[in-house]
C-alpha positions in Angstrom: 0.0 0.0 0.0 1.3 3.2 -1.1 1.4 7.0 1.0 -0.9 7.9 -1.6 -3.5 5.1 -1.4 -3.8 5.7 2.2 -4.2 9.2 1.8 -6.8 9.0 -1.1 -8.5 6.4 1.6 -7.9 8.5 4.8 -10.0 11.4 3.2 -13.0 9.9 3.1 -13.2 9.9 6.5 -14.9 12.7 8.7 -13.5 15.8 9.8 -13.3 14.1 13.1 -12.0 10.7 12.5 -9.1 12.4 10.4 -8.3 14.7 13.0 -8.1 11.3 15.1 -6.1 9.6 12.3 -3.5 12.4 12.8 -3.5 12.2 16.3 -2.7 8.2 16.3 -0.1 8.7 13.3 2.1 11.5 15.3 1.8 9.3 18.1 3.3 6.7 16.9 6.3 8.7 15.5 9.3 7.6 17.7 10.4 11.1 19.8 14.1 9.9 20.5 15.7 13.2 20.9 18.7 12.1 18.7 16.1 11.5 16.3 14.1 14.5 16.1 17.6 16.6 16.6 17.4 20.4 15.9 20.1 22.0 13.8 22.3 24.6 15.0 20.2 27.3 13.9 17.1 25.7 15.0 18.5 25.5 18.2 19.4 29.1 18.0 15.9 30.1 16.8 14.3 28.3 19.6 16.0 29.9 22.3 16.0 33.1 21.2 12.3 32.3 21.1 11.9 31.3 24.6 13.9 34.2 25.8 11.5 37.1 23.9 8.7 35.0 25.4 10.3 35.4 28.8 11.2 39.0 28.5 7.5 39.8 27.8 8.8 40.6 24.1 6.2 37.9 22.1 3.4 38.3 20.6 1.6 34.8 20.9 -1.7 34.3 18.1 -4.2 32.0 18.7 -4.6 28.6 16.0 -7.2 30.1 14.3 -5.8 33.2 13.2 -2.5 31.8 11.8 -4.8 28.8 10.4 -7.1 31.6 8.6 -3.4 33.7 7.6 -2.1 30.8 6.1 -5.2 29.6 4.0 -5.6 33.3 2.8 -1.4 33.2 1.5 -2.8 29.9 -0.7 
């Protein structure tokens, strides 16, 4: 069976049972941390992240707003 058999397949399912489809598959993606390793500049990115977050210096956005900004850049 092919990615894109399953994937034809998968979207006939619900709205619901897809989002529960997704939510099985990324479970069962191993999350060894020499696995899912970040690059250098990930790394970078992420802390400088964490440190505008902690400074007070973020501006967080709720999921449907960057959901709606991305469908609109389509």
């Amino acid at each position: 069976m092919t990615l894109k058999t399953v994937l034809k397949q998968a979207m006939n399912l619900s709205p619901r049972e897809r989002s529960l489809l997704a939510d099985e598959l990324w479970r069962s993606v191993p999350h060894d941390e020499t696995e899912l390793a970040l690059t250098p500049a990930q790394e970078r990115d992420l802390r400088q992240r964490i440190a505008e977050d902690k400074a007070g210096r973020s501006r967080p956005q709720d999921w449907e707003s960057v959901r709606d900004e991305l469908r609109r850049q389509k």
